[in-house]
C-alpha positions in Angstrom: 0.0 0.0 0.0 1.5 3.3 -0.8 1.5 6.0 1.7 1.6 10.0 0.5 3.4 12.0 2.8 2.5 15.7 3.4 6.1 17.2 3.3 5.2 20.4 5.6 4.0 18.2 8.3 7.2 15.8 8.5 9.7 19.1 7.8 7.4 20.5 11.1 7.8 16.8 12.9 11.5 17.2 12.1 12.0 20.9 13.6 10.3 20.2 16.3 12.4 17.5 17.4 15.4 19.4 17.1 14.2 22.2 18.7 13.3 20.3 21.7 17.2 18.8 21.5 18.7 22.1 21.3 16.5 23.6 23.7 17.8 20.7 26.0 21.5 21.1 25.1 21.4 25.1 25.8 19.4 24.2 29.3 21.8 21.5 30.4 25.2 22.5 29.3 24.7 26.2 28.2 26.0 25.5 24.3 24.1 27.3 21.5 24.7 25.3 18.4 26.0 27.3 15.3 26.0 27.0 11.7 28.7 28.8 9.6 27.8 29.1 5.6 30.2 30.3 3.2 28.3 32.1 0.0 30.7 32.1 -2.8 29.5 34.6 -5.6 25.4 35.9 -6.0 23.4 33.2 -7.1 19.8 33.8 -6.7 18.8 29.8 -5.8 21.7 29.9 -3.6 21.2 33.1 -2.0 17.3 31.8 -1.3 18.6 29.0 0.1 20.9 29.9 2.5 18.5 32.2 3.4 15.4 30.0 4.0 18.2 28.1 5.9 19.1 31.1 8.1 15.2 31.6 9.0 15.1 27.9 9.6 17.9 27.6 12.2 16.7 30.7 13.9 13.5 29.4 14.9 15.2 26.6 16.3 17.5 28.2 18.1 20.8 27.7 16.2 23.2 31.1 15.5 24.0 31.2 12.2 27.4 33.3 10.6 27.4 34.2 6.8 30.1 34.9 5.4 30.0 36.3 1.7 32.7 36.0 -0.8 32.5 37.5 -4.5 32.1 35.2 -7.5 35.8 35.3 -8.2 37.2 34.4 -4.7 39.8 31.8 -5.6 40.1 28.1 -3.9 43.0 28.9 -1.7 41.2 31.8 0.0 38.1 29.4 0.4 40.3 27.0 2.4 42.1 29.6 4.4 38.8 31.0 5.6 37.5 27.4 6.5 40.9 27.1 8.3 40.0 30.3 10.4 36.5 28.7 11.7 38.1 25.5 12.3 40.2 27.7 14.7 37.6 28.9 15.8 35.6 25.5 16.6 38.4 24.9 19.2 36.3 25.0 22.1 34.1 22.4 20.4 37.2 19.7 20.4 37.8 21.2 23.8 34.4 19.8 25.2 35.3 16.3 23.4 32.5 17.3 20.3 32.6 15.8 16.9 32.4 18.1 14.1 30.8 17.5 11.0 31.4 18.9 7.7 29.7 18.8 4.6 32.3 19.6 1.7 32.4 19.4 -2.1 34.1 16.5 -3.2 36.8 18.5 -5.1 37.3 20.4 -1.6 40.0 17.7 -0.9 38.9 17.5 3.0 39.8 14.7 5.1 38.5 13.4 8.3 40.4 13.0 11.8 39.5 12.2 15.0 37.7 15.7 16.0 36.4 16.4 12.2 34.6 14.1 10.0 34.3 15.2 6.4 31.3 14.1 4.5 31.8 14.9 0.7 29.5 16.2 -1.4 29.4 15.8 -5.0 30.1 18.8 -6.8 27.3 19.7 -8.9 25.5 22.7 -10.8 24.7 25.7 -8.7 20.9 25.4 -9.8 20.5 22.1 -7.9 23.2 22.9 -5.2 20.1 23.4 -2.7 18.7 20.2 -2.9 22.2 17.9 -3.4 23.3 19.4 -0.5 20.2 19.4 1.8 20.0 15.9 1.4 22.7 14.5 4.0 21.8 17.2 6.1 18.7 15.3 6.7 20.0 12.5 6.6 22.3 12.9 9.7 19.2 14.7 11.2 16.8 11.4 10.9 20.0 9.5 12.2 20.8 11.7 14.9 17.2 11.6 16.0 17.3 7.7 15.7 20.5 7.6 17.9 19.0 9.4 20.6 15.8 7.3 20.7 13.6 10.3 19.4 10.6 8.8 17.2 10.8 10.8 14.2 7.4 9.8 13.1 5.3 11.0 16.6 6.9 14.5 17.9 5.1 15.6 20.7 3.0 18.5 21.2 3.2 19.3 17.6 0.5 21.1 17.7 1.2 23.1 20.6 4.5 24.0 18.9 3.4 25.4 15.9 0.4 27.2 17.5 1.6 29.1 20.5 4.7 30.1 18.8 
């Protein structure tokens, strides 16, 4: 039997469970998750994107740090500004946490034992958005499986999306 699935409910299901983790993580050990994005030149779809993704991690409590670099920024600068928020995620190894990192394949990134690097194929900048969303969720539906969360019945949904 095949079962449709309403997409704004589960994307809801799916924000509300990490909003209840990070809510959680802030309240027990005082860390506010962040998201860094590097936006190399001004693509519209990419500059929607990141946006939408902005608006997204704010309402669940993530910080979030653009940092905007014009269309002709060459590789090595790239790489030395990913170097300067590696630096800066320090306090991260500090506290024993495991940094992911979702690169382009042709990034050259490799893991170690604070850092794992998940490539990403590179691809057009027209379906960037939805390459690059994918493992995202993915490690979100695995993270939520690790910690026992069932992704299929948040609760208080309703109460969530209502009253805020």
């Amino acid at each position: 039997m095949t079962q449709i699935l309403n997409g704004k409910i589960e994307q809801q299901k799916k924000l509300f469970s990490l909003k209840q983790s990070i809510h959680k993580l802030k309240d027990m050990h005082d860390i506010t998750p962040g998201l860094a994005i590097i936006l190399v030149g001004d693509s519209e779809p990419s500059r929607i994107y990141v946006k939408n993704k902005q608006r997204i991690a704010a309402e669940i409590g993530i910080h979030t740090e653009l940092y905007r670099l014009p269309d002709d920024t060459k590789e090595s600068e790239v790489i030395d500004l990913i170097e300067k928020l590696k630096s800066n995620v320090e306090e991260v190894r500090a506290r024993g946490g495991l940094m992911y990192v979702f690169a382009d394949a042709s990034a050259n990134f490799s893991s170690d034992d604070t850092m794992k690097v998940i490539n990403v194929p590179h691809c057009d900048d027209i379906i960037a958005p939805i390459v690059y969303t994918l493992p995202l969720q993915l490690l979100s539906y695995y993270v939520a499986i690790i910690k026992g969360t069932d992704v299929d019945q948040p609760r208080n949904l309703a109460k969530s999306v209502t009253v805020e």
